[in-house]
N, C-alpha and C positions, 0 to 999 in steps of 0.2 A: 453594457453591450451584451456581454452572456447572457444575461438575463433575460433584454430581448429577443436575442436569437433564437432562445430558448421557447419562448413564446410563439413567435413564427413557427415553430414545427415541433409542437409539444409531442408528437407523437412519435419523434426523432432523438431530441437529446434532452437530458437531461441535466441542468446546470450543477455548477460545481465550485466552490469560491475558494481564495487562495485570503485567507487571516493577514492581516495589516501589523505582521511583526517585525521587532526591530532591536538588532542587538544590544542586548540588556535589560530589554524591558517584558518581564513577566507576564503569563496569560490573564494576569485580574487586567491587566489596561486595554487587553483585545478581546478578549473573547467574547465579548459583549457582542460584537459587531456578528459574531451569527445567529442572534435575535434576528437584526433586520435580514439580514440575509436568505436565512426561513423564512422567517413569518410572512415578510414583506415582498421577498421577491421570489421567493419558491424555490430556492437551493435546496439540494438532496444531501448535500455533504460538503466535504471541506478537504484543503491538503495542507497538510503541516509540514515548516523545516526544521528538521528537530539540531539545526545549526546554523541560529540568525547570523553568528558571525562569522562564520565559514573559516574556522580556528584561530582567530586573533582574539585576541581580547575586546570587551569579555566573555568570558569562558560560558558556553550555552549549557547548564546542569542536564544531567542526564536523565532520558525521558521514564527511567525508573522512580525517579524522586518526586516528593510532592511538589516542586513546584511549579510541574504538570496540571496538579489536582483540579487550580479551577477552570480549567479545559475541558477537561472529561467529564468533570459537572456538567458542564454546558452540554458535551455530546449525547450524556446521558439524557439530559434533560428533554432535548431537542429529540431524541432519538434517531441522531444521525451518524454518520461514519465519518472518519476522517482516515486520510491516506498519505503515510510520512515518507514526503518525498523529498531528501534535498538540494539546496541553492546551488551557489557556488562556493569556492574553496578560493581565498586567498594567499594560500603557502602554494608556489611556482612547485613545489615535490610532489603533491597532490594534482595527478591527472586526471581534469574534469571529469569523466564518464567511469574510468575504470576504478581510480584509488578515490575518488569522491563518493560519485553519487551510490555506486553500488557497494561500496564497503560502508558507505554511511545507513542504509538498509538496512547491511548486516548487521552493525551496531545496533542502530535503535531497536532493531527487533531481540535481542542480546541483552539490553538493559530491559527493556519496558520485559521477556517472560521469563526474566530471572530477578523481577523487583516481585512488588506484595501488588500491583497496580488491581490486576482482574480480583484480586482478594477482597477490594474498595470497591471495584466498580465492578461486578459480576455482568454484568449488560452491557458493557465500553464496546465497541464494532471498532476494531483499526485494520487498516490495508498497510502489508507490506509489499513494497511494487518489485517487481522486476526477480520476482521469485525469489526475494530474498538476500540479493546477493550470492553469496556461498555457502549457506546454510543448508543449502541441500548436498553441499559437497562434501561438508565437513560436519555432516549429522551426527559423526560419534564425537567431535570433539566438543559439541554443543552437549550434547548427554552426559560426555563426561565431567564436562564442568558442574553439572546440576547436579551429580549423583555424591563430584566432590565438596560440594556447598551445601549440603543437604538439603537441597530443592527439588521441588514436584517432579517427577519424573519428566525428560524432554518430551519425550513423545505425546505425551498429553497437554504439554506448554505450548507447542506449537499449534492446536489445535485450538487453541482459544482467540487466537487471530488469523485473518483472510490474508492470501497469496495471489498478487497478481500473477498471469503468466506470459510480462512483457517480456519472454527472453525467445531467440532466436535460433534454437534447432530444436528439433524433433527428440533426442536422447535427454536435453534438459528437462525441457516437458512433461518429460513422460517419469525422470527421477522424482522433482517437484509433487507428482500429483501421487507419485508411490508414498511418500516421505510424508506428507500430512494430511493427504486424501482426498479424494474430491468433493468433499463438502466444505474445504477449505479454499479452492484453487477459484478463481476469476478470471476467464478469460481475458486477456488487454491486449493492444496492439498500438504503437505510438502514430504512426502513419502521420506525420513524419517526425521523430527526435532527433537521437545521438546518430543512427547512419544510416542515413540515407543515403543510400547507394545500392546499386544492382551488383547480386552475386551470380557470377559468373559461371559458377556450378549447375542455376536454374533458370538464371534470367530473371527471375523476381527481382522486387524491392529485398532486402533481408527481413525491414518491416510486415513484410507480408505475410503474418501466419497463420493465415484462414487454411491456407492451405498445410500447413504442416500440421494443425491441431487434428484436420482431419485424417490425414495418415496414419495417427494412433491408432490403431485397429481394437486392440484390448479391449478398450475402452464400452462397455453397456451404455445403451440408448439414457440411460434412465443417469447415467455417470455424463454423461456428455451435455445431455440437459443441466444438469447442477453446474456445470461449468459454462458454460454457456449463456442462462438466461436465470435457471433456479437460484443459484448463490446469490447473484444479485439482485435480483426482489427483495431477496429475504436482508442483506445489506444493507441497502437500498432503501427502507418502508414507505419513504417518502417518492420515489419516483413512479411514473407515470407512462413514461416513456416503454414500448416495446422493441428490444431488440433481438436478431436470430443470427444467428450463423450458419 
């Protein structure tokens, strides 16, 4: 059905496929499936959950390890991006939106640029959504960990992977895109995900941040571009699709 949609208005979106994984069972049994995916139906990319089993057992290895590898082979190969979003959470402590999916973010992106992965794969494209989690908040505690493990400096780790910027004010945004640049940042907006709802401060959707990205003022014509529509091309090599803001 993406796939036809996609068709219908190629000059609108760009499809995107979600890997047919399944707690415990390793990317040599899926990853095959974004051959057809590409080749066959014109997907641009992929999303991964880097926790089929949403912390029961068994235990999903961490996206620093190889048993990633024959994944990123594929991504490589294909020369497409993938964007690690997760499922759901099965432990009742684990609050969908806040202690899930956005601290699971922060993790994957925690393992995969404090593993050897870009070391293997120098050309891997991964999206980490929703700015990361915390990682922009907790940018010294991210450096300090690397500096105590003797790993590549953060600030250069973080710039080997893409930053969506689904998150929801204006001061984040604008941290985010201080913190790893805007050759790293991807505009996103979910319209509609986790809240959908009107805030009361502006009357908007909260989802709605055409308009707050605009408010950056800072920001160069030539920086807003790269966010905007440049990052993504380059991401992206396979789409087709024009989009502006």
């Amino acid at each position: 059905m993406i796939a036809r949609v996609a068709k219908l208005f190629p000059d609108k979106i760009s499809p995107v496929c979600q890997l047919p994984q399944s707690p415990g069972v390793g990317p040599n049994e899926w990853a095959d499936e974004l051959d057809r995916c590409v080749n066959d139906l014109g997907f641009v990319g992929c999303n991964v959950n880097p926790d089929m089993a949403g912390g029961r057992e068994p235990l999903t290895p961490s996206m620093g390890s190889e048993w990633w590898y024959p994944l990123w082979e594929k991504l490589v190969k294909l020369d497409v991006p993938c964007t690690v979003h997760a499922s759901a959470s099965l432990n009742p402590a684990m609050h969908l939106t806040n202690a899930y999916y956005i601290a699971h973010h922060n993790s994957a992106a925690v393992e995969i640029l404090k593993s050897r992965v870009f070391k293997d794969f120098p050309k891997l494209k991964i999206i980490i959504p929703h700015g990361g989690g915390a990682i922009p908040f907790q940018w010294n505690r991210q450096r300090g960990m690397h500096v105590k493990e003797g790993l590549e400096p953060f600030e250069e780790a973080a710039r080997r992977v893409y930053w969506d910027m689904a998150i929801y004010d204006k001061e984040s945004m604008e941290l985010l895109i201080k913190r790893v640049g805007a050759d790293n940042v991807l505009f996103a907006t979910e319209m509609f995900g986790a809240v959908n709802a009107i805030d009361p401060k502006t009357g908007r959707n909260f989802e709605d941040l055409v308009p707050i990205f605009k408010s950056i003022d800072w920001l160069t014509e030539e920086e807003r571009h790269k966010i905007t529509e440049g990052n993504a091309k380059k991401v992206f090599s396979r789409m087709s699709a024009s989009a502006k803001v």
